[in-house]
C-alpha positions, -999 to 999 in steps of 0.1 A, spaced: 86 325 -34 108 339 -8 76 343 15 67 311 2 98 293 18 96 313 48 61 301 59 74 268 54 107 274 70 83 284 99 61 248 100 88 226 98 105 244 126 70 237 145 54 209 137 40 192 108 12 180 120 -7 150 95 -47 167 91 -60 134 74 -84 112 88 -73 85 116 -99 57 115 -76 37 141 -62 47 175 -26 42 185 -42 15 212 -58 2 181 -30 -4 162 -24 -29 133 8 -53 138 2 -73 112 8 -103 134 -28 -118 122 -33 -149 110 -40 -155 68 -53 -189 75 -82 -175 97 -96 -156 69 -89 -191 45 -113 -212 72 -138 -179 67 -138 -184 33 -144 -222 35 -169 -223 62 -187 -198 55 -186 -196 14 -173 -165 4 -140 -146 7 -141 -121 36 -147 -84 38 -126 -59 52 -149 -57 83 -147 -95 86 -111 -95 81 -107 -73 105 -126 -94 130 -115 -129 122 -72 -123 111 -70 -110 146 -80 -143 165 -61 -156 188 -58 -192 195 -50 -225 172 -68 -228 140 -94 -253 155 -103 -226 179 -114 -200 152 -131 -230 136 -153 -236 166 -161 -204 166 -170 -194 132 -192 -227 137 -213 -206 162 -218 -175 141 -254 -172 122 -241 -169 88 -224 -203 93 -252 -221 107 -278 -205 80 -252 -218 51 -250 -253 68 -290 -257 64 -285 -244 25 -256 -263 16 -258 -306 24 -222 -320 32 -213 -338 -1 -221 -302 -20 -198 -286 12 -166 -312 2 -173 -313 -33 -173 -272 -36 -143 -274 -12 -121 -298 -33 -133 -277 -66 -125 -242 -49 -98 -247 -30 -80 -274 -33 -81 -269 -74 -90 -308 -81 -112 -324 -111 -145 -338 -95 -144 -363 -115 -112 -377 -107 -118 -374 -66 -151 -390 -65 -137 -412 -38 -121 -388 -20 -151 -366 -13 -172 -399 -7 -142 -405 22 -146 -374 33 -182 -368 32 -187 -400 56 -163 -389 79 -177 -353 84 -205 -362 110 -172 -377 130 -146 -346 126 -172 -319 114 -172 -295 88 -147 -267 107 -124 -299 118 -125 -306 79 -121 -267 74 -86 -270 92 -70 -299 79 -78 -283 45 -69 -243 52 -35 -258 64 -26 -275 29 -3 -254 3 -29 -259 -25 -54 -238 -6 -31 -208 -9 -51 -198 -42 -75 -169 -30 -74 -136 -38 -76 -116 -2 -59 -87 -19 -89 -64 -12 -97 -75 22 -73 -70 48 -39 -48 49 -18 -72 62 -32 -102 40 -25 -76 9 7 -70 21 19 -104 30 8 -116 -4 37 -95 -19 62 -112 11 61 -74 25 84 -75 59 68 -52 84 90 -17 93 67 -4 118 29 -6 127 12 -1 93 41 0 69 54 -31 52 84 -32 29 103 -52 6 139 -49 -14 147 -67 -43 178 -58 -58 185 -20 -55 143 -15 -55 124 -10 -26 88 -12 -20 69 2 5 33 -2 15 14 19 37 -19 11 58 -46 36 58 -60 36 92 -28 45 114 1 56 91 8 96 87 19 109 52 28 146 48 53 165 26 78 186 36 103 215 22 122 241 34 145 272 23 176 243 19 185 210 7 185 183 32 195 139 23 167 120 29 188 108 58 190 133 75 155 142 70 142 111 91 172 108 120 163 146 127 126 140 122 123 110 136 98 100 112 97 60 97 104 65 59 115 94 41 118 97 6 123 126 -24 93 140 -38 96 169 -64 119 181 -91 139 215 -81 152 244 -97 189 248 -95 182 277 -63 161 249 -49 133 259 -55 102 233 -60 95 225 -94 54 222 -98 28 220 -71 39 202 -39 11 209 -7 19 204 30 -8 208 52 -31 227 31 -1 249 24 8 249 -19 45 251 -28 61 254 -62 50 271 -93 20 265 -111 3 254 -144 31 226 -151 17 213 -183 49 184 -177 38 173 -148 8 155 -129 -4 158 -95 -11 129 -71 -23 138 -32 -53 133 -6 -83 158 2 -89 165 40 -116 138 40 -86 114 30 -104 104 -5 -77 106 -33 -73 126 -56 -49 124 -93 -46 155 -119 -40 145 -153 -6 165 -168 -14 202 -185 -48 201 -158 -28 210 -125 -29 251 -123 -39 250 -87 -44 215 -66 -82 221 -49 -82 241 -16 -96 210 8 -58 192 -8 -40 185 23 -12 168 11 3 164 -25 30 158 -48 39 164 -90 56 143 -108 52 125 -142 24 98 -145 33 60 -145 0 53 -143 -31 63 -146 -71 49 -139 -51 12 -135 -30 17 -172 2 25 -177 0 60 -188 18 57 -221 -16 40 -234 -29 75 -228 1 96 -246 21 72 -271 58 74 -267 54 87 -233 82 69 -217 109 74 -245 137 95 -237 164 98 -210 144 110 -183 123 76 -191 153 55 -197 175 61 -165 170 35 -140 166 58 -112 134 69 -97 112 73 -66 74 67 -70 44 70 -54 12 54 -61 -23 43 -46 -45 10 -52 -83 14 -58 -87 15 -22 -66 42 -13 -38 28 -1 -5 43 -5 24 26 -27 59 40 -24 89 29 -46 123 37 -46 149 19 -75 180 20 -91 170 -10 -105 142 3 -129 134 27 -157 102 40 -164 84 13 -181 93 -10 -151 84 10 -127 49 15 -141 46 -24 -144 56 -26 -108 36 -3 -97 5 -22 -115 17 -52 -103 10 -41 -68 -25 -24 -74 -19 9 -80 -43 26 -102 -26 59 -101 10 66 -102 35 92 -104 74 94 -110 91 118 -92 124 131 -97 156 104 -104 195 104 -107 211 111 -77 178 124 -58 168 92 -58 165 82 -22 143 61 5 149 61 43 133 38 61 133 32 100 163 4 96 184 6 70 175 -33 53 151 -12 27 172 19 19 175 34 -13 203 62 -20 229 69 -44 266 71 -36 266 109 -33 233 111 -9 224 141 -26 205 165 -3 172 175 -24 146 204 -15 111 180 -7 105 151 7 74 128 16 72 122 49 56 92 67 52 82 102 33 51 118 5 51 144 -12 85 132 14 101 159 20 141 148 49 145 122 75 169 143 
């Protein structure tokens, strides 16, 4: 253990640098300044909710709404539709899909409308209805970031991480193409505080359980590197491979994380292939380690995006709804009470008790895919 530490001791005097896959350049950036009504006038004009390439394309453009119309008027996929689909069927499927209204009941509405489309045409039709509140219905979850974020009223930190407070609970999303995760431990405790304002890094939060000598309870990896003991039949395992696919070990199955693991953590699942992990194991969430209301999480959706929680808020039953709530389909709790901390770059999303206990790991996350230091 003692070599253990002082290898690690070593890297975080160094560097930490994040070996997971950047898909997006620093100049390439996310802001999440885009626009959620350009992907709305995708989804009316051309019939079907965007993809994550098309969001990427269309959230982005600049100019007034009428602008992106016009121009998603010129694409081919708009113009094949427009020879399928007459105008009446266009208003009639618009006022059904978006707009939520009985056909029967706005007969003469779509007749209004259907004569005046050769006047205003279907994108200047597009607008006026992308711009009412009724059309705020779809489900864009799965196609853009920012869209996924701003559907939970996420308030961007930095480029690529979003986060939200209610209460003493924070939430934190991170994007996959330009935001570095890592953990990090060394022969010492250290606040989660300190951790970041020394670091420099954009959230910082507790990851493992530790022995009383601080030592790390279970497998935690950094860079390829494992720390902590072994075998843990109370704990899970929750991390990302060097391709940066996921990857989540059931408890009593994590003896030794796989050797392309770059980055992982152990905690306790909340959830697990989209449940809550008491359907699994009944009764899993009964007893005081379940019933404080002070935990850290981390979690990742179906598309591998990372969830982080922090709460003083919520026991473990919440936290796995939560969790759910915000798409994750795998889920761990890590360790609670006083270790419970989040540090985020501003101090609006914080999480940390009274005593800012100093803990022995910590995640580690930094925007723009820049090198963790």
């Amino acid at each position: 253990m003692k070599k253990t530490f002082a290898i690690l001791a070593i890297i975080a005097s160094i560097s930490l640098i994040w070996v997971g896959p950047v898909s997006a350049g620093v100049n390439e950036v996310k802001t999440c300044e885009g626009k959620p009504y350009n992907l709305r006038l995708f989804h009316i004009l051309i019939g079907r909710e965007p993809t994550e390439s098309d969001a990427t394309i269309w959230l982005y453009k600049k100019g007034s709404l009428y602008d992106v119309a016009e121009e998603l008027a010129k694409t081919e996929i708009y113009k094949k539709r427009q020879r399928k689909v007459d105008d009446r069927t266009f208003v009639t499927e618009v006022y059904k899909n978006f707009l939520g209204r009985d056909i029967a009941t706005s007969r003469a509405a779509i007749d209004y409308w259907t004569a005046l489309l050769p006047q205003i045409g279907r994108d200047g039709f597009a607008v006026r209805v992308a711009k009412r509140p009724q059309a705020a219905q779809e489900s864009y979850i799965a196609a853009d970031f920012c869209v996924w974020a701003g559907r939970h009223a996420m308030t961007q930190v930095r480029p690529g991480i979003m986060a939200k407070k209610e209460g003493r609970t924070s939430t934190v999303l991170l994007d996959n193409t330009n935001v570095a995760i890592n953990a990090l431990t060394s022969d010492g405790r250290q606040s989660a505080t300190s951790v970041r304002s020394s670091g420099g890094y954009d959230v910082v939060f507790n990851a493992n359980w530790f022995a009383r000598n601080g030592s790390t309870v279970a497998p935690l990896v950094s860079n390829g590197i494992r720390i902590g003991s072994a075998d843990d039949k109370t704990k899970g395992f929750l991390g990302h491979r060097n391709s940066g696919d996921k990857i989540s070990i059931w408890h009593g199955e994590v003896k030794e994380p796989p050797s392309d693991v770059v980055f992982g953590v152990s905690g306790i699942h909340l959830v697990h292939k989209g449940k809550r992990a008491d359907e699994y194991f009944k009764g899993m969430f009964q007893g005081y380690t379940f019933d404080i209301d002070e935990h850290s999480a981390l979690g990742y959706t179906k598309r591998g995006r990372w969830i982080i929680m922090s709460s003083y808020d919520l026991n473990a039953s919440q936290l796995a709804d939560k969790m759910i709530a915000f798409g994750a389909v795998e889920a761990v709790m890590l360790d609670g009470s006083d270790s419970t901390q989040l540090d985020t770059h501003g101090a609006a999303f914080d999480v940390v008790s009274e005593s800012r206990r100093p803990v022995a790991s910590h995640v580690i996350v930094k925007s723009e895919g820049k090198i963790l230091s």
